[in-house]
N, C-alpha and C positions, 0 to 999 in steps of 0.2 A: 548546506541543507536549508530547509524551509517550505512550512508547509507541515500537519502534521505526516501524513502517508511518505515522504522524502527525508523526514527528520527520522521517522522509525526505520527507514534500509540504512540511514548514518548511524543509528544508532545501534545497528548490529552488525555493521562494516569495524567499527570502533571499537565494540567489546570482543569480535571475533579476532580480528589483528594483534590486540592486546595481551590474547590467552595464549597467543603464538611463542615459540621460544626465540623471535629474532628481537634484536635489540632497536625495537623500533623507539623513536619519539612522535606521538601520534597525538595533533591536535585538532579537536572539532569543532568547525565554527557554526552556527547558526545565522544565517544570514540578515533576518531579521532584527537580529539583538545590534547589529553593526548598520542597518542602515542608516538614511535619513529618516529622523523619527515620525514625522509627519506624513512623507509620502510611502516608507515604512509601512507603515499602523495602518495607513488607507488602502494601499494597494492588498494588506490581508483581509481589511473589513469588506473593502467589495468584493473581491472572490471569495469571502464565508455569505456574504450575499444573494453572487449570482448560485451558488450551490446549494444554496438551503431554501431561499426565497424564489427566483429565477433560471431552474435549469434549460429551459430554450433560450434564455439570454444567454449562459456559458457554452451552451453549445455553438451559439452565434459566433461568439468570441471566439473559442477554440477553432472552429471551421474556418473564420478571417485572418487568422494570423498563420493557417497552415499552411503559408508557402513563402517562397525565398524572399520578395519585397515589405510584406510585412512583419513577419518575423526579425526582419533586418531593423525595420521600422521600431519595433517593439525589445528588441536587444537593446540599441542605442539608449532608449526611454531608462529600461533598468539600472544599464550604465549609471546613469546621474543618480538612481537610487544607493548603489553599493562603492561607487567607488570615493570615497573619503576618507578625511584625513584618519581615520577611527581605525576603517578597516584596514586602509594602505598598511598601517602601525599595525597591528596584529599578524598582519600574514607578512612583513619584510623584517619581522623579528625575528617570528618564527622558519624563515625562511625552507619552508620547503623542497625536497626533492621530487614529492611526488603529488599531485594531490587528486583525489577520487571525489568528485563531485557529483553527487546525486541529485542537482538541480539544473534545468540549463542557465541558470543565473548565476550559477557559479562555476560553473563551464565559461561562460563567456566572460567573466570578470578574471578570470585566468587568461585565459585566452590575450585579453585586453592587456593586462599586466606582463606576460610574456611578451608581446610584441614592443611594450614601451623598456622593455631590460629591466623592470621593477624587481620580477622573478624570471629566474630560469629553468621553473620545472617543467616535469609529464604529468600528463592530465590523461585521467579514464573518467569518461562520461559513462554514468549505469543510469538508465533512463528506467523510473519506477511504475511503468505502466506497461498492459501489453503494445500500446500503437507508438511509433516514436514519432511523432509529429515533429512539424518543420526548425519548433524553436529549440528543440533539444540537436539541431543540427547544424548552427551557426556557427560552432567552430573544429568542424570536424577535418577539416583540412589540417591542421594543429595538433589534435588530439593524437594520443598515442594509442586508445582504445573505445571504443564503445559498446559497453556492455547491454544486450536485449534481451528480450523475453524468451525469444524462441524463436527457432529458425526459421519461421515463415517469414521474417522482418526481414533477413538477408539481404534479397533480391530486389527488395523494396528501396533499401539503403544503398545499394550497388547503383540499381537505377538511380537515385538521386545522385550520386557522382561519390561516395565513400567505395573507399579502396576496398574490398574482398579481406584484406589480413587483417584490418580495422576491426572489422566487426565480429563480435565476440556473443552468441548466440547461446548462452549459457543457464539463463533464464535470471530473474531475481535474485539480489543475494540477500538470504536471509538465515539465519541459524540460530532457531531456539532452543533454549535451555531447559530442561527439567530438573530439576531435582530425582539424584540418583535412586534415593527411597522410593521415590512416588509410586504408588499402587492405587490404577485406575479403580478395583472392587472397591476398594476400601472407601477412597472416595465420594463413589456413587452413595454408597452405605453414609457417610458423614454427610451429605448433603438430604439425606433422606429421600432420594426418587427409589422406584421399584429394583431397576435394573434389570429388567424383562421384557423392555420394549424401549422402542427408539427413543434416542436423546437429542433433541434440538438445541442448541447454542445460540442464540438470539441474542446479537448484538442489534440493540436500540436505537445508538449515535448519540454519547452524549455532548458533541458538538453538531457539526452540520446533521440534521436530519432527527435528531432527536424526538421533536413531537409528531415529524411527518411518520413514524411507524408507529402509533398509537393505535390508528385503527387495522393496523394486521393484527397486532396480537392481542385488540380485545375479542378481532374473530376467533384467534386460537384455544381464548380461555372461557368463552363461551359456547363454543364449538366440543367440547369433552373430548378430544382425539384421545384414541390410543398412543401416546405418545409424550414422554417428560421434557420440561421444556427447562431451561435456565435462561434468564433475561436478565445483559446486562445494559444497565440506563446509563453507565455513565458517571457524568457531572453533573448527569441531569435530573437534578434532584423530585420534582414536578412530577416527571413522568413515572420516577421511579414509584414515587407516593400515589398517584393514578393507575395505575397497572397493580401495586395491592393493594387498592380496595377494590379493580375486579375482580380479584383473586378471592377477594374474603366476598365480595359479593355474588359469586357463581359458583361459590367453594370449589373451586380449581385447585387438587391439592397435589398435583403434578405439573407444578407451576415451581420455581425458586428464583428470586431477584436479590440482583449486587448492584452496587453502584459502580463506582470506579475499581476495578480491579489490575493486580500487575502478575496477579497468572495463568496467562492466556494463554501460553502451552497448557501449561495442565488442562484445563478446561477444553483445550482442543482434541487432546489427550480421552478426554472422556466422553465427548458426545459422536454422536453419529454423522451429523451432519448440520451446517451452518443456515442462519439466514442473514443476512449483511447486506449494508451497500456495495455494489462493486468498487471499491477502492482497491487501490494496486498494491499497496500493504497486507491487509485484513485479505483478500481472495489471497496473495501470495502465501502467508501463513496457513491458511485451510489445507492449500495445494499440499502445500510442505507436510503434512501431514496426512493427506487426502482422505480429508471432507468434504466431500460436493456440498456445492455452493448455492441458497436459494434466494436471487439478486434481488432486492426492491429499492425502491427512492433513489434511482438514477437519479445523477445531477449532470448527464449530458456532458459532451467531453469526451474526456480521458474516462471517464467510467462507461461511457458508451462502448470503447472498443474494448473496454475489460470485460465488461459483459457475454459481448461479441464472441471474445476468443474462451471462454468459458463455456457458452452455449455450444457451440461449434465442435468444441473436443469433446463434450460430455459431460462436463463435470459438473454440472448443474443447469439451472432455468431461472428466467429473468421474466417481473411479474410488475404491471404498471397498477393494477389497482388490487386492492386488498379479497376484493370477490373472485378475482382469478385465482389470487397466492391461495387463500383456502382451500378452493376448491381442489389443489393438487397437493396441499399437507397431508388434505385429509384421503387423497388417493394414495401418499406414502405411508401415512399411518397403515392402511389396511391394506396394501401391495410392498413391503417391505424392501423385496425385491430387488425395487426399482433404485434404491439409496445403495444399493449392493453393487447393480449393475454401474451407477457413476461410480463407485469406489473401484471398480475395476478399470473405468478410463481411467480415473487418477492415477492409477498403480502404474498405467506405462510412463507416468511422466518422469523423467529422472533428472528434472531442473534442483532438488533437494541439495544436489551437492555445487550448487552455482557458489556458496561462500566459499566453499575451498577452492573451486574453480579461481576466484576472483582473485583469493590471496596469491596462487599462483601466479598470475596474470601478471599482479604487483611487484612480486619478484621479479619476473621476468623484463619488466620495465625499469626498477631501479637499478637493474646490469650495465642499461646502457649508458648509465651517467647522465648527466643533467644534460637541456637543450643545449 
């Protein structure tokens, strides 16, 4: 893994296999903590860069690399990021049978290692967005599986030259947890909204993106909607402290802010519907529980086609300046309706059960014994 959106499907690839009753030994690496330190730490600082600072520059970048030559071009480059003496030791200790890489950097560092006899496992690539661009497809000749968002990819990958039994159309694996007690009323009640009208979810970004939504939801909280709002900032402390004091300065009192929280089912659980950047994470999650989705602060990319396929099915709207997004909260605030109608495209999605899917998958590949 690596990357936050790639670290959070490892990180519930991991606890979901774990709860299983097979007698697995499941180790998860982080790819970052094992690279070279220098090019490491820079290669994540310029991509929280082009994401937060420059999304026509990541767009550029994503569009340049999305075909066989550079992509190739740009595998190799990682290479010399990951494969050292650090990480070589880590993964020929723990010697793998299987390994599910959620990144294509760890795809291709498999890939790499199987071909020199380092290791002899199977590799599922689950690519965490809905588009699978070219660099998540450098070692799919190899691959034992690759897991996608949804069947409209198929064709797409067939045409690129992936075999048809390959590709595994199951959607994101993702599987949250609630606590068995939780009672969404009660909730509502403990957090003191009405519970009489919509509830908005408002993730802020307390990393990439954090102060680029400052000016949406100071339209919200000065805007008076019929409609409770819960914003959460994050790490990011700043914004959290800027946002109440519009709060206390507009008296917004269908307004509630958290900073960093780690229960995002639950809260998923209780509102009605999301507003987020399109990350393939965060939109995956909403899906999973079908929250139509209300996209802002693209960063071009991989969040462009997340958007895309979002827009597309229904399940929400994607909003470049904060004079637009308003103007259609405050159509959902007073057309209700219309949060109803995306929840009803959500409802035909049945990617929810992609983690059991995948575990299967696993099975079904550790059968065949090692390469």
């Amino acid at each position: 893994m690596y990357g936050n959106g790639h670290r959070a499907i490892a990180e519930y690839i991991e606890k979901y296999f774990k709860e299983q009753d097979q007698e697995f030994e499941i180790l998860a690496i982080d790819l970052l903590k094992y690279s070279l330190p220098i090019l490491g730490t820079f290669s994540q600082k310029a991509t929280d860069f082009f994401l937060l600072k420059f999304p026509m520059g990541w767009s550029f970048i994503y569009d340049l690399f999305d075909n066989k030559l550079n992509s190739s071009y740009a595998t190799k480059l990682s290479l010399q990021w990951f494969k050292n003496k650090r990480m070589r030791k880590v993964i020929t200790d723990f010697d793998p049978d299987l390994v599910i890489s959620t990144h294509f950097y760890g795809s291709s560092l498999i890939d790499y290692y199987n071909h020199k006899g380092i290791t002899n496992s199977r590799l599922i690539t689950v690519v965490t967005d809905y588009e699978t661009q070219a660099m998540w497809l450098r070692s799919y000749k190899d691959e034992d599986a690759i897991v996608v968002a949804d069947k409209d990819e198929v064709g797409y990958l067939v045409h690129k030259g992936v075999e048809r039994r390959k590709i595994k159309a199951i959607g994101i694996p993702i599987h949250p947890v609630t606590h068995p007690s939780f009672n969404v009323e009660k909730y509502i009640e403990k957090l003191g909204l009405s519970g009489n009208r919509p509830i908005c979810l408002f993730f802020g970004g307390g990393g990439n993106g954090g102060t680029h939504s400052l000016p949406y939801i100071r339209k919200l909280i000065k805007g008076n909607l019929d409609m409770d709002f819960i914003y959460i900032a994050g790490k990011n402390q700043k914004a959290k402290a800027k946002v109440d004091e519009w709060i206390k300065i507009y008296e917004a009192d269908n307004f509630k802010t958290f900073g960093f929280v780690n229960n995002v089912p639950e809260l998923l659980q209780v509102c009605d519907l999301v507003v987020s950047k399109p990350g393939g994470a965060q939109t995956t999650e909403s899906l999973y529980f079908k929250k139509p989705v209300i996209m802002i602060n693209c960063s071009g990319g991989q969040e462009r086609a997340n958007y895309k396929y979002f827009v597309k099915n229904g399940y929400g709207r994607m909003f470049k300046t904060s004079i637009g997004f308003y103007k259609y909260m405050k159509l959902l605030s007073e057309q209700p309706t219309i949060i109803q109608r995306m929840h009803k495209n959500m409802s035909k999605n049945t990617n929810d059960k992609a983690m059991e899917k995948l575990y299967k998958i696993a099975l079904d590949t550790l059968k065949k014994g090692r390469k």
